[in-house]
C-alpha positions in Angstrom: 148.5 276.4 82.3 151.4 273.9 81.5 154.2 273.3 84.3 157.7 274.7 83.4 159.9 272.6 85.8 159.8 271.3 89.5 162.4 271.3 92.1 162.9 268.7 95.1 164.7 268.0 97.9 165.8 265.4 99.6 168.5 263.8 102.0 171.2 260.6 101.9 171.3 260.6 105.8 175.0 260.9 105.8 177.8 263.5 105.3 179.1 263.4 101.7 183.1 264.3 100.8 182.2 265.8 97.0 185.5 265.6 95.6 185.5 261.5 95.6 181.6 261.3 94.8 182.7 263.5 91.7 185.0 261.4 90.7 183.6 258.3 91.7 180.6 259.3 89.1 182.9 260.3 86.3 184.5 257.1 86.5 181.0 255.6 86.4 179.5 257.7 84.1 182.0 259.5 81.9 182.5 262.9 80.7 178.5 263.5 80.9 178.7 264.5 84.2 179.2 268.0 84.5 180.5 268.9 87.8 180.3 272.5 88.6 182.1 273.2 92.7 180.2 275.9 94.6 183.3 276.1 97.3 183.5 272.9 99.4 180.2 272.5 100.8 178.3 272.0 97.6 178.5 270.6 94.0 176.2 270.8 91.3 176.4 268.0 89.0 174.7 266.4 85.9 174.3 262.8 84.9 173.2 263.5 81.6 173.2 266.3 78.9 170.8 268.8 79.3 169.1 266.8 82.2 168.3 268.0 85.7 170.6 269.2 87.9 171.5 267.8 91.1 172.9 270.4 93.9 174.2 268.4 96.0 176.0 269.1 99.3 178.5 268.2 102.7 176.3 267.9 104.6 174.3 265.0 102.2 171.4 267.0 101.6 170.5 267.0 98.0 168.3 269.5 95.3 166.9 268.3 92.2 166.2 271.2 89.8 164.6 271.3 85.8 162.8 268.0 85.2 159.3 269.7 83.5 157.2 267.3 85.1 156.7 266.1 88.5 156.9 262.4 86.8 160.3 263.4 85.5 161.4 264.7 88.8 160.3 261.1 90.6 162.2 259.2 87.3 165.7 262.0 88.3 165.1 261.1 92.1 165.1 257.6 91.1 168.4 257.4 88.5 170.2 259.8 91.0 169.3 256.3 94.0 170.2 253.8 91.3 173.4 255.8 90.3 174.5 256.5 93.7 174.4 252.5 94.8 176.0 251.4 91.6 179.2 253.7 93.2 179.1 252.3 96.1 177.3 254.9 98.2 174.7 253.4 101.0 171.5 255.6 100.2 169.2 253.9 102.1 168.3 256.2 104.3 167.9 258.9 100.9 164.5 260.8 101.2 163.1 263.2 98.8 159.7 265.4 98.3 158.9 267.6 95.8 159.1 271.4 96.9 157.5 272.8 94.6 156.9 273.8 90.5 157.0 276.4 88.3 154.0 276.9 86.0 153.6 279.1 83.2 150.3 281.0 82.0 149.6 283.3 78.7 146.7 285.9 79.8 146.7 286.5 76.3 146.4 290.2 76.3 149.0 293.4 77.3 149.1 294.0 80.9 149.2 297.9 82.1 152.1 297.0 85.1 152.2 300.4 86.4 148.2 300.4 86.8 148.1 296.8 88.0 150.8 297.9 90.9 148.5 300.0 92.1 145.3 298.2 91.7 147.1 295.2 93.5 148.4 297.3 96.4 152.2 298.6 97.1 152.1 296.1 100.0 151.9 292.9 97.9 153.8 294.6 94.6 157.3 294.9 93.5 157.8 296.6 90.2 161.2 298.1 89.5 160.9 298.2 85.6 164.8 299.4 85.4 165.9 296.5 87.6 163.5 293.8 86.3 160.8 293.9 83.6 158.1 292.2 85.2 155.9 292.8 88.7 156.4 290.7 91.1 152.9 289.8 93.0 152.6 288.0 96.6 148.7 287.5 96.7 148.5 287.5 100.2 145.2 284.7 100.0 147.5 282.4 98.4 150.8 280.8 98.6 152.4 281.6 95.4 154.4 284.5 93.9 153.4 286.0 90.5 155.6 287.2 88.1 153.7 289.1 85.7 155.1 290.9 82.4 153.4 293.5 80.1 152.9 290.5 77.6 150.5 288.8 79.6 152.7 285.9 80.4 152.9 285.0 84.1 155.3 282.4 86.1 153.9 281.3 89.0 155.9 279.4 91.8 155.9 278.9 95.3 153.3 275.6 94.6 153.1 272.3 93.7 149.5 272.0 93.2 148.0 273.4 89.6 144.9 273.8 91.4 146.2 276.1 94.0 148.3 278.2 91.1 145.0 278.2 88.8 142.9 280.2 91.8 146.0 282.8 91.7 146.0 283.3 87.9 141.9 283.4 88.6 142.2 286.0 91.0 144.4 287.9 89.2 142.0 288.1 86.4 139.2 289.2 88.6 141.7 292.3 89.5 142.2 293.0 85.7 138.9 293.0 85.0 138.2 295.4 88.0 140.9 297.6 86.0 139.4 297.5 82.7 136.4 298.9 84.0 137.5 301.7 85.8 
């Protein structure tokens, strides 16, 4: 099972005008920072190419999204501190946690999504294959949320802990087999 990104969340302890922190980071950092304005409560902005993206809004509270490991996502939390007081900005009152990560698993073998719907139950399933080609399972034993495709490759989120995401993909398996007898 490899881990495909993680996401935190965190806080500066203050309110935040966006429009000067944007340009207070360009000025710092150049034209790597890729603002993108979601209205004016919240930007999304980048401090290098192709790194994580911070979501950042008013109100000071923060999102880090796509560092692939929970290593990388401490190192983002980290430059985004270092960055901020090199600007000017008092972030000593910032906390962050990690929320959770996305993991990744190959069952390698084609998976009957019709026949698993039902085998799962209707009340833990949601497979609209016009709308979305995978099934989308909410084990209700675990904390996590499946997405299962008829490739045999899964995404599982709603964790942080492999451990907890390995039982799902484990369980699910133990379904499966249950199907391939029957």
């Amino acid at each position: 099972m490899e881990i495909v990104s993680t996401m935190g969340s965190g806080s500066l302890g203050r309110e935040m005008d966006l429009q000067t922190l944007v340009s207070e980071l360009e000025g710092h950092l150049g034209e790597i920072v890729d603002a993108n304005f979601h209205g004016t409560a919240m930007v999304t902005v980048r401090l290098e190419e192709n790194g994580p993206a911070y979501t950042i809004y008013r109100t000071g509270t923060f999102q880090i999204r796509g560092a692939e490991t929970e290593e990388l996502l401490t190192e983002s939390f980290r430059r985004f501190e270092e960055v901020l007081r090199e600007i000017g900005v008092d972030a000593s009152e910032t906390e962050f946690r990690q929320v959770t990560s996305v993991f990744m698993e190959d069952l390698g073998r084609v998976v009957n999504l019709e026949a698993l719907t039902i085998a799962l139950g209707l009340e833990h399933t949601e497979y609209e294959p016009e709308q979305f080609p995978g099934l989308i399972y909410r084990p209700h034993q675990f904390e996590v949320t499946l997405l299962i495709f008829a490739t045999g490759k899964i995404i599982i989120g709603g964790t942080t802990d492999r451990e907890h995401a390995k039982s799902a993909i484990q369980h699910l398996q133990e379904e499966l087999s249950f199907l391939d007898t029957a």
